[in-house]
TORMARNU-799270 format. One record per residue (C-alpha): residue in one letter; x, y, z; residue number from 1. Coordinates in steps of 0.5 Angstrom, whole numbers, always signed. Layout:
<sites>
A;X;Y;Z;NUM
...
</sites>
This chain:
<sites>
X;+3;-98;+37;1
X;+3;-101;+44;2
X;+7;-97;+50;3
X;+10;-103;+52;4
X;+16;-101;+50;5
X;+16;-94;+55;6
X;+19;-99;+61;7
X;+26;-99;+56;8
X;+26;-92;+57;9
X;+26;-92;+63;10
X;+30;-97;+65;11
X;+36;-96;+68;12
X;+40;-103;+68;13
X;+39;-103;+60;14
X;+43;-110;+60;15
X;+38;-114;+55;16
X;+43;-111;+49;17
X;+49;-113;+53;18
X;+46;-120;+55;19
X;+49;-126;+50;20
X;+41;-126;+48;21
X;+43;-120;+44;22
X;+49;-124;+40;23
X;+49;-125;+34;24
X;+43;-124;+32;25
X;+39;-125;+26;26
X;+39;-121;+20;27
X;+38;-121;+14;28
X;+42;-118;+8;29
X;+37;-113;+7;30
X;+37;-111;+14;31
X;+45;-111;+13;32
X;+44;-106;+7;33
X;+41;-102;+9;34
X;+45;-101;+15;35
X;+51;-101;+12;36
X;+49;-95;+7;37
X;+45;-91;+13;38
X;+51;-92;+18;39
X;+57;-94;+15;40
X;+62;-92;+20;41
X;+59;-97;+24;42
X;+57;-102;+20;43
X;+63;-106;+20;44
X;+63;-107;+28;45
X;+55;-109;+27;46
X;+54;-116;+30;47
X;+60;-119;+32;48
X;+61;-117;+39;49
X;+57;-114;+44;50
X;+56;-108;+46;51
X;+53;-108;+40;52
X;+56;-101;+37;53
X;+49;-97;+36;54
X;+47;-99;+43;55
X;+49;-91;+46;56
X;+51;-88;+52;57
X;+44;-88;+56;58
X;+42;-95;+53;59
X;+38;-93;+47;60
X;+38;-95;+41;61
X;+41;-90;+35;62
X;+39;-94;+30;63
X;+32;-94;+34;64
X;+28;-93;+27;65
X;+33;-98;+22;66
X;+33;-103;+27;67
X;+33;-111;+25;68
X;+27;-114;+26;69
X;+31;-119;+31;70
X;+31;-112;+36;71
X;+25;-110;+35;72
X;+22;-117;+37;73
X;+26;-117;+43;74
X;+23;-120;+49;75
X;+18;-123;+45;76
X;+21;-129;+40;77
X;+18;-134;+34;78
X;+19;-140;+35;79
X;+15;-146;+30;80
X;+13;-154;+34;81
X;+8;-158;+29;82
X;+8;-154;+23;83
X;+6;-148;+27;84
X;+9;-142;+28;85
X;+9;-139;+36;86
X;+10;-134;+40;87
X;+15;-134;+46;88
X;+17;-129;+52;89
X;+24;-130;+54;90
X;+24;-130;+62;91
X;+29;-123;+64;92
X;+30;-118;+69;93
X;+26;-113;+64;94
X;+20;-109;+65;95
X;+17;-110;+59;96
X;+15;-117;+63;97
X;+12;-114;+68;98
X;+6;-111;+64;99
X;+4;-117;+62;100
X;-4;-114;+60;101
X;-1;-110;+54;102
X;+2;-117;+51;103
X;-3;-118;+47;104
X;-4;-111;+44;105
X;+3;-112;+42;106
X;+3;-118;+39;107
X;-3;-116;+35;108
X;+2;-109;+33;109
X;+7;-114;+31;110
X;+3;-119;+27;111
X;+0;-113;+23;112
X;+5;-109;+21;113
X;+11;-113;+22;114
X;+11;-121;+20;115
X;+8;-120;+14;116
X;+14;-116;+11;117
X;+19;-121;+15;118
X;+15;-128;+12;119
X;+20;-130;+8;120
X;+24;-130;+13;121
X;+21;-134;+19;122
X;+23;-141;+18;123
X;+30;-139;+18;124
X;+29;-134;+24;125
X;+25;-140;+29;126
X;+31;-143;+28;127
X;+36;-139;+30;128
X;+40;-140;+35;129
X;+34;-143;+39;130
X;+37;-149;+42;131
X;+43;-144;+44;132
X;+38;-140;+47;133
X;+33;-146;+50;134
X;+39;-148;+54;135
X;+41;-141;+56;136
X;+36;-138;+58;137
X;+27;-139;+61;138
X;+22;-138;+57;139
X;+14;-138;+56;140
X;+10;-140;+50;141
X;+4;-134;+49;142
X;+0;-137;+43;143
X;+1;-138;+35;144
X;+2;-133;+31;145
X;-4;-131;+28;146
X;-3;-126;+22;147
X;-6;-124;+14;148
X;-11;-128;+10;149
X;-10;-135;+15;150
X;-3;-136;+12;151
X;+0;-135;+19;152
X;-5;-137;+23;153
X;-11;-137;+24;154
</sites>
């Protein structure tokens, strides 16, 4: 796994999961069922306001391992264009975004262990919330998902 992430550890202002980005974000019911059975006290309060109820004290995640897939993506998104689907990079004030050399390995992480479970989902996850966001906030394309026996990409 990439060390991108180590900036989210270090980072001080911890503002990509206060920002409206953040909210409401995609999950599916799997995702939810497990994090109402793992988290129930808090379950409740998931995904209708920000903060988000698991973000804590210090701006990490307590459901680090359990989070859904639209966290662990972040600042990375999908989104689809001519019947293929694409990576993106939201455009913030974030520290992940200064180490553009480790995207690369990152998405190639992402494309092995995590969008093959998630396929099901792309479709409706590509349009989620994306004109919202396309109005809200910058972004740059990075290339198209490339993925498991060519049926992502290729």
């Amino acid at each position: 796994m990439s060390e991108l992430w180590g900036g989210c550890l270090v980072c001080r202002g911890k503002s990509c999961c206060n920002l409206d980005i953040a909210h409401p974000l995609f999950v599916t019911q799997e995702e939810m069922k497990r994090i109402r059975d793992l988290y129930p006290d808090k379950a409740e309060s998931f995904n209708k306001a920000l903060p988000c109820p698991f973000l804590l004290e210090d701006g990490l995640c307590m459901i680090h391992e359990n989070k859904p897939v639209d966290c662990r993506l972040f600042p990375f998104d999908l989104i689809k264009s001519d019947g293929k689907f694409f990576w993106i990079i939201w455009k913030l004030d974030c520290l992940i975004l200064r180490d553009e050399g480790k995207f690369e390995e990152y998405l190639s992480d992402l494309e092995e262990r995590l969008i093959p479970g998630f396929s099901p989902y792309l479709e409706d996850y590509s349009l989620f919330r994306i004109d919202e966001l396309f109005s809200k906030f910058s972004y740059e394309v990075l290339r198209e998902v490339r993925c498991w026996n060519g049926s992502i990409g290729q």
